[in-house]
C-alpha distance (Angstrom), angle and dihedral (degrees) to the residues before:
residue distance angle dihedral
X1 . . .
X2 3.61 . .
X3 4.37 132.6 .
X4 3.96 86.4 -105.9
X5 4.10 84.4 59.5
X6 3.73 91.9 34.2
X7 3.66 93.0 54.9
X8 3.83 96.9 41.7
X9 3.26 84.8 53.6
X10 3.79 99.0 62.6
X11 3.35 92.0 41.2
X12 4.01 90.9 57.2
X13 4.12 83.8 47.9
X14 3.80 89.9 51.1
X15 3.85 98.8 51.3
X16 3.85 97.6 39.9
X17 3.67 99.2 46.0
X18 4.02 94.9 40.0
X19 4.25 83.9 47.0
X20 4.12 82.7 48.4
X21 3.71 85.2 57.8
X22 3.87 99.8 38.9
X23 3.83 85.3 63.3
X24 4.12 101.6 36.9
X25 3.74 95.0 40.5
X26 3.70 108.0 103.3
X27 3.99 90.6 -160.5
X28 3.37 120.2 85.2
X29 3.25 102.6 -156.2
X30 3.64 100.6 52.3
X31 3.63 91.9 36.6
X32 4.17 79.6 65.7
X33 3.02 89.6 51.2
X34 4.34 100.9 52.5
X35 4.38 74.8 45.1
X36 4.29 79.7 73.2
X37 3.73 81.9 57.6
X38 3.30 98.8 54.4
X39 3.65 94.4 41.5
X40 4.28 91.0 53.8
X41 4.10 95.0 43.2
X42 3.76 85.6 48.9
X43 4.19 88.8 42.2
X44 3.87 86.8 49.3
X45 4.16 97.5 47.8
X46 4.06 83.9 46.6
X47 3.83 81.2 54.7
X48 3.95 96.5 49.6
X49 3.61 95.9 42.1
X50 4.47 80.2 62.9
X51 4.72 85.0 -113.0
X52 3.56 78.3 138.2
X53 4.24 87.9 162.3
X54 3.74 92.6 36.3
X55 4.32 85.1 54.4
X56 3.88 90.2 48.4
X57 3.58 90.9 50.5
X58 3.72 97.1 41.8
X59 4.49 87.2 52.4
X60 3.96 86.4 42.6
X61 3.92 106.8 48.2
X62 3.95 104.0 20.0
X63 4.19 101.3 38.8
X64 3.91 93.8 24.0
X65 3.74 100.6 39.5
X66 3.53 118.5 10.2
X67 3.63 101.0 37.9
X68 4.20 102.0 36.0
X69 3.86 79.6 57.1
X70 3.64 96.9 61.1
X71 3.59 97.8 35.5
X72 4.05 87.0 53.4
X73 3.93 92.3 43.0
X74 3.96 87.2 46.3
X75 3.75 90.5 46.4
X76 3.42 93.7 43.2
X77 3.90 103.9 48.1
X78 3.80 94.8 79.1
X79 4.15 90.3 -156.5
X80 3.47 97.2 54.0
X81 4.01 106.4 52.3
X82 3.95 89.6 77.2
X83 3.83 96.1 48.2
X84 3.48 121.1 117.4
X85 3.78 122.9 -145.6
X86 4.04 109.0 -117.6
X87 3.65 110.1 -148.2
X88 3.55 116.5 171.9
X89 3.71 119.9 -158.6
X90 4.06 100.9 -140.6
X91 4.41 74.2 77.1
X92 3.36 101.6 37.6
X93 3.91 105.6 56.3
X94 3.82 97.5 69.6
X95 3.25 90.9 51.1
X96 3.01 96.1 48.9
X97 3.96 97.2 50.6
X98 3.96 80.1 46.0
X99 3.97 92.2 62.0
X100 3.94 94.9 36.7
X101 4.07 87.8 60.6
X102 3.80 90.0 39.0
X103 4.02 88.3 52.4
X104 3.90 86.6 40.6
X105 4.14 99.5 52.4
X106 4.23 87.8 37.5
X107 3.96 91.3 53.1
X108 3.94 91.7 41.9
X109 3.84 88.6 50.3
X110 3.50 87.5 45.9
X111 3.60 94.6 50.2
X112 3.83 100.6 50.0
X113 4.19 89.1 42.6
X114 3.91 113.6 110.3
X115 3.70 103.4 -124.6
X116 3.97 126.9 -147.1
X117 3.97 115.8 -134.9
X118 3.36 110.5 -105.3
X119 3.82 90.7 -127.4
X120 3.68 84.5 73.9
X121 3.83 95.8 35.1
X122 3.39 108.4 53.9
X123 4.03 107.8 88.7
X124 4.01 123.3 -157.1
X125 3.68 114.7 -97.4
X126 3.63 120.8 -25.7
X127 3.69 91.3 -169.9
X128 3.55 93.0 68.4
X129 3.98 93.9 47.5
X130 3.77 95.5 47.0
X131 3.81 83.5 45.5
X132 3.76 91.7 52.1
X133 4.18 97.2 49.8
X134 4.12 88.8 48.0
X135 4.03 94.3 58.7
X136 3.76 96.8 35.5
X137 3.90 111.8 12.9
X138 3.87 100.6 39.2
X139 3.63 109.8 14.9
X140 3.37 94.3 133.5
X141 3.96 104.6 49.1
X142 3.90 80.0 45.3
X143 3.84 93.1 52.8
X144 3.66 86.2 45.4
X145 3.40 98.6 53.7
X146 3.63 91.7 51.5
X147 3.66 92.9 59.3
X148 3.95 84.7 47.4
X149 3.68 95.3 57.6
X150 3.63 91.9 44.6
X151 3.80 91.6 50.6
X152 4.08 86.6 51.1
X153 4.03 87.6 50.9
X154 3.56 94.6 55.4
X155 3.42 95.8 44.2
X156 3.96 87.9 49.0
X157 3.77 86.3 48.0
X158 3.70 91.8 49.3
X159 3.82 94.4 53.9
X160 3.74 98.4 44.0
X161 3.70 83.8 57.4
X162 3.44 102.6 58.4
């Protein structure tokens, strides 16, 4: 066992205990909070498997959008910092049995799945690739989706104000 296995390791320990506690945490507000978790060991696996774009975007989007959002409209909504989740358990044992055979067929795919080495997986830079199809490749879908997502934040604009 080598540090690259080591380290995957911990990050696989990280993300499924933390998304363990996002679900079984009856607080919302610190089950936001174990959600960073989640979002880091999955940033940090995205990082090992050489998605070094696909890591950024995770850390940028998920922990500095997405999630600072809810924590601040958690935090902020004076009612709802005290609340605790109701789960009732009449709901929650299908799915659960649903998820346990999910897990089950995924890890018994995964088991009988000839893996490469990740000496010969890992590529060179995928930021620089991605980066490369955007300017030349798909400058114009990327162009027009800029103009789409400033149509969408007018519009937002335009309701909020109103």
């Amino acid at each position: 066992m080598n540090i690259y296995d080591i380290v995957f390791y911990l990050f696989a320990a990280i993300t499924v205990l933390s998304a363990f506690f996002v679900v079984t945490t009856r607080n919302i507000v610190y089950s936001a909070y174990y959600l960073l978790f989640t979002f880091f060991g999955v940033a940090g696996i995205y990082v090992l498997l050489g998605a070094d774009f696909i890591a950024m975007v995770q850390l940028i989007v998920y922990v500095g959008g997405i999630l600072i959002l809810l924590l601040f409209g958690v935090m902020l909504t004076n009612k709802i910092t005290n609340v605790e989740i109701k789960t009732g358990s009449v709901q929650t044992i299908p799915a659960a049995v649903g998820v346990a055979l999910l897990a089950g067929i995924l890890m018994a795919s995964m088991l009988n799945t000839k893996w490469r080495s990740v000496e010969t997986a890992m590529p060179s830079a995928t930021t620089q690739g991605i980066g490369m199809l955007l300017i030349q490749q798909y400058a114009i879908v990327f162009e027009l989706l800029g103009i789409l997502l400033l149509i969408a934040l007018i519009g937002a604009a335009s309701m909020a104000r109103k």
